[in-house]
C-alpha positions in Angstrom: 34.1 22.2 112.8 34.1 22.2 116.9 31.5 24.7 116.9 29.3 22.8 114.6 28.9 19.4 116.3 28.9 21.1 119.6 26.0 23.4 117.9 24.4 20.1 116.4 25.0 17.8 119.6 22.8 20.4 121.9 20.1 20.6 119.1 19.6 16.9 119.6 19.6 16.9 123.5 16.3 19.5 123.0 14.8 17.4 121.0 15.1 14.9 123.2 13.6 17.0 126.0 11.1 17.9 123.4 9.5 14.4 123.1 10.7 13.5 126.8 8.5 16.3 127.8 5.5 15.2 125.6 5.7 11.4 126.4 2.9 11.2 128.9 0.0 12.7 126.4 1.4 11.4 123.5 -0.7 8.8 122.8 -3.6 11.0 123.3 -3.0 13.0 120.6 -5.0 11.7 117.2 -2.3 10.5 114.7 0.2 9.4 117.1 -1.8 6.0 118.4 -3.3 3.8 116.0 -6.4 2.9 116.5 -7.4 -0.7 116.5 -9.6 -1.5 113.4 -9.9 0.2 110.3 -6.8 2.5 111.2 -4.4 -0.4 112.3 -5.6 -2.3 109.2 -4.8 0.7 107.1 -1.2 0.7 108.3 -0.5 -3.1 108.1 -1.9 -3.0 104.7 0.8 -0.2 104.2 3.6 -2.1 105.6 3.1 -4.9 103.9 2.7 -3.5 100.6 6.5 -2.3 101.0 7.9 -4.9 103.1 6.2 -8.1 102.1 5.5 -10.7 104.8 7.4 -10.4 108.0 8.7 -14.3 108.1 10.6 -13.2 111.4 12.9 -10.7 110.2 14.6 -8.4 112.6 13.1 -5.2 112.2 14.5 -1.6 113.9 11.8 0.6 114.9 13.8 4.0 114.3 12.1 6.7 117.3 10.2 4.1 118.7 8.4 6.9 121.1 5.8 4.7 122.7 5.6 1.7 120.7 3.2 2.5 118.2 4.8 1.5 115.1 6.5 -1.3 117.3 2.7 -2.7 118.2 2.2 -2.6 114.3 5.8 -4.8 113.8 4.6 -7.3 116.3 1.3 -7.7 115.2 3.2 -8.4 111.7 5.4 -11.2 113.2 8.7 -9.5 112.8 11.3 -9.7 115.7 11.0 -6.1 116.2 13.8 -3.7 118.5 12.3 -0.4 119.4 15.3 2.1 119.9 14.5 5.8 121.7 16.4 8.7 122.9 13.7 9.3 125.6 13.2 7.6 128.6 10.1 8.9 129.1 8.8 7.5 125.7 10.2 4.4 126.1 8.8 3.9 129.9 5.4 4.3 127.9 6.4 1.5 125.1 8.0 -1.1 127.6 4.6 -1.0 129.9 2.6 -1.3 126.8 5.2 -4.1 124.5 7.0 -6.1 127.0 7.8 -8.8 125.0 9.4 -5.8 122.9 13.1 -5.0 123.2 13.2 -1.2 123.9 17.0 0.8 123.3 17.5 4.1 124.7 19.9 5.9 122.0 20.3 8.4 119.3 18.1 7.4 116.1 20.5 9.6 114.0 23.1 7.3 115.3 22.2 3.6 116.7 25.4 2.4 117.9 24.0 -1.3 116.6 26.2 -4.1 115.0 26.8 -4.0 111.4 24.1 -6.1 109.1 22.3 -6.6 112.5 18.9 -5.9 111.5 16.8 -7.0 108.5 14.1 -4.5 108.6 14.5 -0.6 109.4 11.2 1.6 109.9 10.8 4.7 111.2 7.6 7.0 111.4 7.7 11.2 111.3 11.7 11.5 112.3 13.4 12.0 109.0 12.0 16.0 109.2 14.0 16.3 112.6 16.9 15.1 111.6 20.0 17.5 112.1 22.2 15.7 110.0 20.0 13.2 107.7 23.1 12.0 105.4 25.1 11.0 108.2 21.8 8.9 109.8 21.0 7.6 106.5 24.2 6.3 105.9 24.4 4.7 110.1 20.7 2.9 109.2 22.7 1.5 105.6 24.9 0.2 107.9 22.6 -1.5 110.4 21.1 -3.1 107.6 22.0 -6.7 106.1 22.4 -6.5 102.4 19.3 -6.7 100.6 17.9 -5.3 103.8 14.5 -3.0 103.4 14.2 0.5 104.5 10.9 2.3 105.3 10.3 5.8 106.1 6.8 7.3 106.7 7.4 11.2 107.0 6.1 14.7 105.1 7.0 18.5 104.6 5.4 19.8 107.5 6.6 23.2 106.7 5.0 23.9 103.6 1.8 25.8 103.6 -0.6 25.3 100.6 -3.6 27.9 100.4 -6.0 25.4 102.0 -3.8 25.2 105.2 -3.3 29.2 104.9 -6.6 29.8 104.6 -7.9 27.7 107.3 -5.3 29.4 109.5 -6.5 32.9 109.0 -10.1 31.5 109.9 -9.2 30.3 113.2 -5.3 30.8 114.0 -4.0 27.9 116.5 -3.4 29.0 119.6 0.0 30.0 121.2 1.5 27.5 124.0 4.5 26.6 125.3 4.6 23.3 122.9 4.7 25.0 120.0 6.8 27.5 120.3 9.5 25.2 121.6 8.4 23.2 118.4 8.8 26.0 116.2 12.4 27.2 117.6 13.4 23.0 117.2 12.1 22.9 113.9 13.7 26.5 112.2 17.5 24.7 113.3 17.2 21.4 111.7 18.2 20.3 108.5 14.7 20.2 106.8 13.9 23.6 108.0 12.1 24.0 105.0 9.9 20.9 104.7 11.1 17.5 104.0 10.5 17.0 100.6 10.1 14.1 99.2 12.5 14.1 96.3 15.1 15.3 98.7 15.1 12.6 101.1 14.9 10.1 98.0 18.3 12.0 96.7 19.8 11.9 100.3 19.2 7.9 100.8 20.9 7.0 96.9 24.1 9.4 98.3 24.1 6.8 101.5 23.5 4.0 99.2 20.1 2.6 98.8 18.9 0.8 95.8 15.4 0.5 94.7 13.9 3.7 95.9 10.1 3.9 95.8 8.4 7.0 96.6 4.4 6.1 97.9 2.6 9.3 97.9 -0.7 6.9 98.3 -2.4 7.1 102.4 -5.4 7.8 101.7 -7.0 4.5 103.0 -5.0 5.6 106.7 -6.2 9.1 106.4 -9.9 8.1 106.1 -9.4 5.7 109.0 -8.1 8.5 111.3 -10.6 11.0 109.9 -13.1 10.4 112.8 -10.5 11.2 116.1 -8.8 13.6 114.0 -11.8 15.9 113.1 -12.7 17.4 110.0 -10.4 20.4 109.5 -7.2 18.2 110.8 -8.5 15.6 108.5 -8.6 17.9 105.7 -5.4 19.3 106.6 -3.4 16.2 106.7 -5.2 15.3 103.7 -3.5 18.2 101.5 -0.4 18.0 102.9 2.8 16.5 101.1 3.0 12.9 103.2 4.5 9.9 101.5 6.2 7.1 102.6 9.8 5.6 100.9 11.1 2.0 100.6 14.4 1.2 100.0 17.1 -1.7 99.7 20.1 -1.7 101.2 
């Protein structure tokens, strides 16, 4: 049992070194900002569809990075707390959200007070996550009952013949990123693609009620279609994305 957290703990310190080491061109990157407009539109209308008006809730943004989802929370009127393992990351969000209260800590487990928050959101962490049941069951807590849960996530893993073919026309190339990103991603839980039907069995074990599965992003993926290009476009496009509301 020793070995295994000590295994699990330095996992988690990488992947913090991971993102710490990313922070400054992370918002360059097309899918990681949201652009103002059609995109940002896209994603309120997404967010609102699972979480109703905001009415001031407390909402968690899970991962924070640099304040993306965050910006999106604000703009939606909830009291929003961004929480972050890197510092690098959250240097990024507090210069952009300073009216936003930014946490550095471990999203798998935010040492918060029980029922604190209202609202917990999180975008593309659930497929790092080293130990998912355990995190699920600390953001249960956090919430205050009846609270909502969103997750916006995908199997990332999973190759379909339109990603395999593409990648035998022109194979990405090799850098330092990726093959960090590639050793990171072969030790985590979801090693094999975080499935939707997985994640949705994971959160009822930690106990969430009301579990809806919303494979539906199309309107955000034609909004990013013109910074993304057309083969990442197409890409994300037949990937297995969904986002997942839940009730505490």
């Amino acid at each position: 049992m020793t070995e295994q957290i000590l295994s699990n703990h330095t996992l988690r310190e990488e992947i913090r070194e991971y993102w710490s080491e990313r922070a400054a061109t992370f918002d360059n990157d097309p899918g990681h900002r949201i652009g103002d407009g059609a995109e940002m539109a896209a994603w309120e209308a997404l967010f609102q569809r699972h979480l109703g008006a905001a009415k001031g809730r407390r909402l968690l943004d899970l991962a924070s990075g640099t304040g993306e989802i965050s910006r999106l929370c604000q703009r939606l009127d909830f009291e929003v707390t961004g929480l972050d393992w890197s510092e690098p990351m959250l240097e990024r969000a507090r210069a952009k959200l300073p009216g936003v209260t930014f946490l550095q800590a471990d999203a798998e487990r935010p040492m918060l007070p029980e029922g604190s928050m209202d609202v917990v959101v999180t975008r593309h962490l659930v497929w790092t996550l080293v130990d998912p049941a355990a995190s699920f069951a600390a953001w249960h807590r956090v919430l205050a009952p009846g609270g909502k849960l969103l997750l916006i996530d995908g199997d990332f893993v999973s190759k379909g013949w339109l990603a395999r073919f593409m990648s035998r026309l022109s194979p990405p190339p090799a850098n330092r990123n990726m093959e960090q990103h590639s050793s990171i991603l072969s030790r985590v839980h979801f090693s094999s693609g975080a499935r939707a039907e997985v994640v949705v069995e994971l959160l009822k074990e930690a106990g969430f009620t009301n579990i809806r599965v919303d494979p539906d992003l199309r309107a955000i993926h034609t909004a990013q279609a013109k910074t993304l290009g057309w083969k990442k476009s197409l890409l994300r496009r037949s990937e297995h994305r969904y986002a997942i509301s839940a009730t505490s």
